[in-house]
C-alpha positions as CSV (number, residue, x, y, z in Angstrom):
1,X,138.2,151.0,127.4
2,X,138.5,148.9,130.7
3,X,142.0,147.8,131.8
4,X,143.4,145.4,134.8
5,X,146.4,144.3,135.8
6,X,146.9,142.7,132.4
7,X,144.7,143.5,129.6
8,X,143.0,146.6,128.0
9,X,140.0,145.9,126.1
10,X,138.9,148.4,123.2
11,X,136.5,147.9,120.7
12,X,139.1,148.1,117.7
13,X,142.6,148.1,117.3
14,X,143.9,149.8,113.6
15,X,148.1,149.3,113.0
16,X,150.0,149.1,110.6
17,X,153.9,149.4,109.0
18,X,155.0,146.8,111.2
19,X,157.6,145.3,108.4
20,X,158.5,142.0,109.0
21,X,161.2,141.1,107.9
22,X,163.0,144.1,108.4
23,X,165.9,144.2,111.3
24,X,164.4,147.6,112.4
25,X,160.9,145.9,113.3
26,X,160.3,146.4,116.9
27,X,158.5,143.2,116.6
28,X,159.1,142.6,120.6
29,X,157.1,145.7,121.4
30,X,154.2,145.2,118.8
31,X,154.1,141.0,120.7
32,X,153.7,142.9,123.8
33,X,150.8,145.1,123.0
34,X,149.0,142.2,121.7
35,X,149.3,140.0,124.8
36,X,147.5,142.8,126.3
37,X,144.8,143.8,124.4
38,X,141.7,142.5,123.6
39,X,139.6,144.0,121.2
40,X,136.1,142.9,118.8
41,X,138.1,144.4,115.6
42,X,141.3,144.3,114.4
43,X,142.7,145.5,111.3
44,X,145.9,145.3,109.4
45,X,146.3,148.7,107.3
46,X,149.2,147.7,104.9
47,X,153.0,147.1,105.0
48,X,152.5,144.0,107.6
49,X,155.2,142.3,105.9
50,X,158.5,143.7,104.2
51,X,158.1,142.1,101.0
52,X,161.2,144.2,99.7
53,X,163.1,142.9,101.7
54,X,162.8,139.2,100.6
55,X,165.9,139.5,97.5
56,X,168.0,141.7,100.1
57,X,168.4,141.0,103.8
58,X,166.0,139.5,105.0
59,X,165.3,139.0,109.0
60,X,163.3,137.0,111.0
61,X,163.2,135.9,114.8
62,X,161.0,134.9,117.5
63,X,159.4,137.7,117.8
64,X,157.9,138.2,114.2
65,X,156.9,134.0,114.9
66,X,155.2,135.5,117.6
67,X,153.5,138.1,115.8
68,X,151.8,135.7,113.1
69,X,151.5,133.6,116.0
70,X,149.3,135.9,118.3
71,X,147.5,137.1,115.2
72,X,145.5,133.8,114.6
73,X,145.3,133.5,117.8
74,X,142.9,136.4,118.3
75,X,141.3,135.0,114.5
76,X,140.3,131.7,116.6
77,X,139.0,133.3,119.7
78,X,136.4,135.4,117.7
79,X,138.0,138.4,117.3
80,X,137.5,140.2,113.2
81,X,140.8,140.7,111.5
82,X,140.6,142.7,107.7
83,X,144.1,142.5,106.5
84,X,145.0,145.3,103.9
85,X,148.2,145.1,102.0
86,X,150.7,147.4,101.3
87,X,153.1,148.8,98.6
88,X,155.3,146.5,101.1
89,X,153.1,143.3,101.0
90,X,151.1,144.2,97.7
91,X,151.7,140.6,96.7
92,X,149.1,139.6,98.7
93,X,147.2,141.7,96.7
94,X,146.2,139.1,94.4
95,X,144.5,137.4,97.3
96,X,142.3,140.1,98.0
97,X,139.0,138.9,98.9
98,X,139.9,135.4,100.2
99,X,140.2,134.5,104.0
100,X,142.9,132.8,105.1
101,X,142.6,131.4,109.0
102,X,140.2,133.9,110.1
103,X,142.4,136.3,108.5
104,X,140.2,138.5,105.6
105,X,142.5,140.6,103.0
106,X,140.8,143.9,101.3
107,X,142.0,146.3,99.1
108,X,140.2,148.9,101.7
109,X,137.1,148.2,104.1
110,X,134.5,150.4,105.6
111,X,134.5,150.6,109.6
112,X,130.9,151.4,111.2
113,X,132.1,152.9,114.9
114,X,130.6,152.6,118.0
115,X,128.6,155.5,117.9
116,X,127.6,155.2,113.5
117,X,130.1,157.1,112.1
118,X,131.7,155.2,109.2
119,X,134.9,154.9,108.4
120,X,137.1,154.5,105.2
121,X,140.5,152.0,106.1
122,X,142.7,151.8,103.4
123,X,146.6,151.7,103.4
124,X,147.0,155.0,101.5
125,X,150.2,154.0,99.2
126,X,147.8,154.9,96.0
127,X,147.8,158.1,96.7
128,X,152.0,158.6,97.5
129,X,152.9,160.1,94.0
130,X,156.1,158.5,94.2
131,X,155.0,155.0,94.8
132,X,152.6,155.1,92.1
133,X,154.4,156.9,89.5
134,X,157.9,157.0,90.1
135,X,158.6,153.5,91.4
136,X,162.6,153.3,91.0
137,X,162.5,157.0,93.8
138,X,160.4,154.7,96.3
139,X,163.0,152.1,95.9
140,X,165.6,154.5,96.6
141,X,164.2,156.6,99.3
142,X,163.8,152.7,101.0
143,X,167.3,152.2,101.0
144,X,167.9,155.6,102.3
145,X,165.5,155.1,105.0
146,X,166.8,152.1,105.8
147,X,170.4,153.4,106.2
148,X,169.1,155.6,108.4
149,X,167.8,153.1,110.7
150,X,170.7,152.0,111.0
151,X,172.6,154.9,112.0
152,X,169.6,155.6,114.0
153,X,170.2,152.3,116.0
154,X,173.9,152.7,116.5
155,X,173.4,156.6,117.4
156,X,170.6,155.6,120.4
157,X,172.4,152.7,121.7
158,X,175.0,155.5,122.5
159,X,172.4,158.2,123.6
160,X,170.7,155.2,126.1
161,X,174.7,155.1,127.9
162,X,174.7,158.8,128.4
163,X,171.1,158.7,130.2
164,X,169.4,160.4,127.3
165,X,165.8,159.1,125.5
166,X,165.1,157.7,122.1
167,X,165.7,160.2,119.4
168,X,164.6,159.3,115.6
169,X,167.5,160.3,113.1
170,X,164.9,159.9,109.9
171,X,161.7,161.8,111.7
172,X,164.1,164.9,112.3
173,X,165.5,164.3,108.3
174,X,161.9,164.2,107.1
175,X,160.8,167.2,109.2
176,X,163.9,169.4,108.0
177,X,162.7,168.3,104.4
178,X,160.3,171.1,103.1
179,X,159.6,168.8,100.1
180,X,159.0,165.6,102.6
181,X,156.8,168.1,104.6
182,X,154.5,169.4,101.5
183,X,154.3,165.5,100.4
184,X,152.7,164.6,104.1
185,X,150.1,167.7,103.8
186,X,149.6,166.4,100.2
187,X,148.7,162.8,101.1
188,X,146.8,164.1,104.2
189,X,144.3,166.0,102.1
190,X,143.9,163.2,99.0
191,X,143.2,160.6,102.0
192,X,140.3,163.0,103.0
193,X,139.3,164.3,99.8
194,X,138.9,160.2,99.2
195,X,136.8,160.0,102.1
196,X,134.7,162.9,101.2
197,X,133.5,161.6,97.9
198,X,132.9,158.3,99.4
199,X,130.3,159.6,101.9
200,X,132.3,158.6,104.7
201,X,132.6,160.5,108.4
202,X,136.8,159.9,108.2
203,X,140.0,157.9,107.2
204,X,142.0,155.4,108.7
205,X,145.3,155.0,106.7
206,X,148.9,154.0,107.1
207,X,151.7,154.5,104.7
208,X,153.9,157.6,105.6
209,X,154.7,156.7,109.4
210,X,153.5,159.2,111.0
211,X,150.4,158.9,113.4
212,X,148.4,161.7,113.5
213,X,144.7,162.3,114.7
214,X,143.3,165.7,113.4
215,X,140.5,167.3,111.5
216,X,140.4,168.5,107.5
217,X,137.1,170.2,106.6
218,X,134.6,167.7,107.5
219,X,136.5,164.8,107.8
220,X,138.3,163.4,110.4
221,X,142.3,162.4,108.8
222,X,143.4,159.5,110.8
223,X,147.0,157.6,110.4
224,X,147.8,155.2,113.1
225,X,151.8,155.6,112.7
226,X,154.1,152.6,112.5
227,X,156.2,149.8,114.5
228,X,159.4,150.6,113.0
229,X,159.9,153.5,115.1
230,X,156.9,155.4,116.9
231,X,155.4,152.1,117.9
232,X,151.6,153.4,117.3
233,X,148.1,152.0,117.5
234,X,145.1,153.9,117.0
235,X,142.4,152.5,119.1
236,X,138.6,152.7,119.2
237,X,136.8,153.1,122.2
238,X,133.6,151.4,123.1
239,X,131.9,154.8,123.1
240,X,133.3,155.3,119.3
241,X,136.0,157.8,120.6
242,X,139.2,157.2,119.2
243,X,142.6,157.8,120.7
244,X,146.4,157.1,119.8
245,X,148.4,155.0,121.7
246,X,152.4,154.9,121.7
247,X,153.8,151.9,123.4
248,X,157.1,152.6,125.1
249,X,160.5,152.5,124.0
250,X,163.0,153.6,126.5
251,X,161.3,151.2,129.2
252,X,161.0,148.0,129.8
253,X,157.0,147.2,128.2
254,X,156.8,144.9,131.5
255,X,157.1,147.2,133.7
256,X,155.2,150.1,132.5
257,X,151.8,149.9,130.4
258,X,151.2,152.1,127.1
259,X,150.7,155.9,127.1
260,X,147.9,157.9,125.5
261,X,149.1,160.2,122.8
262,X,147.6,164.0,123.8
263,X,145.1,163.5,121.1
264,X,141.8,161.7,120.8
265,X,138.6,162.0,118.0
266,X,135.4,161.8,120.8
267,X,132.5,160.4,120.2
């Protein structure tokens, strides 16, 4: 990585869960980190778009324009963008191998890093048990996540009066959840296992929203969070290491620059 005053350049930039379309997008933030980075590689890992919220209540502003907006963008100036859909966008599932304005949509892809190591990037929905057997509980956990968004939002705006930092209502719900817990650990280890029997060195994945770098048997288990709330990118280095970045909330993005997560994959 190399930084100045106004750009950090990586070799690849994984995110995902950014939901447009949903009120709760911190669109703004995600416009931000793409103003300043430059990177050879970008990719898309699912749930870009909230396509469940198009029949419901549906949101759009300037700054999801200026998402699409700075997205082709990098497409023209060279840069390679693999779009994977989502349980969220899986509509654009039946577009899967076209390219659309530099823009290439995969049902997964294979990343080669820096230093050979290769990759499997997928959005991970397939292997969420609920989402693929038991549609009608996804759609109701979404509106239950939702609603707590919302009470999330009202909750912070009076934590942010009282001097106090961003606190997420549905992280602490999930993590008091022993079922929501064993269903993370569960997904974890078919991601790898999937990796495993496909020969590769790791996993890049999406889905649950919540970024996490760490190691299962042989394979390196990578999930590069979400834009809803963490605000997460998982980034590769020029060297191949990888590292998760979280860009800031409770600050203004202008006046202070991303933070390193305490955990990085090294070359």
């Amino acid at each position: 990585m190399h930084c100045d005053r106004i750009k950090c350049y990586y070799r690849s930039v994984f995110v995902s869960d950014i939901h447009l379309g949903l009120r709760a997008c911190r669109a703004d933030l995600l416009a931000d980190f793409l103003r300043r980075v430059e990177c050879e590689h970008l990719y898309l890992v699912g749930d870009i778009l909230d396509g469940w919220r198009v029949n419901k209540s549906w949101y759009w502003d300037q700054h999801h324009d200026e998402i699409v907006r700075l997205v082709l963008t990098l497409a023209r100036n060279g840069v390679a963008i693999t779009y994977i859909p989502g349980n969220h966008d899986e509509k654009l599932r039946g577009w899967l191998g076209l390219e659309i304005s530099g823009v290439k949509l995969a049902h997964r892809a294979e990343h080669q890093t820096a230093d050979g190591r290769r990759m499997l990037v997928i959005h991970g929905d397939e292997f969420d048990g609920v989402v693929r057997y038991a549609r009608y509980l996804a759609l109701l956990g979404d509106c239950a996540y939702n609603e707590a968004l919302r009470l999330n939002r009202w909750f912070n705006v009076i934590r942010r009066m009282l001097g106090y930092p961003y606190w997420s209502l549905s992280k602490w719900l999930k993590q008091q959840v022993k079922g929501a817990v064993n269903a993370i650990s569960r997904f974890e280890n078919a991601l790898a296992l999937e990796a495993k029997r496909g020969g590769f060195d790791g996993v890049i994945c999406g889905h649950i929203h919540s970024a996490e770098i760490r190691q299962i048997g042989d394979i390196v288990y990578m999930n590069d969070g979400d834009w809803v709330e963490s605000c997460t990118a998982l980034v590769e280095h020029f060297d191949g290491r990888f590292e998760l970045l979280e860009w800031m909330q409770d600050a203004d993005p202008h006046l202070r620059p991303a933070t390193s997560a305490p955990v990085s994959v090294p070359a």
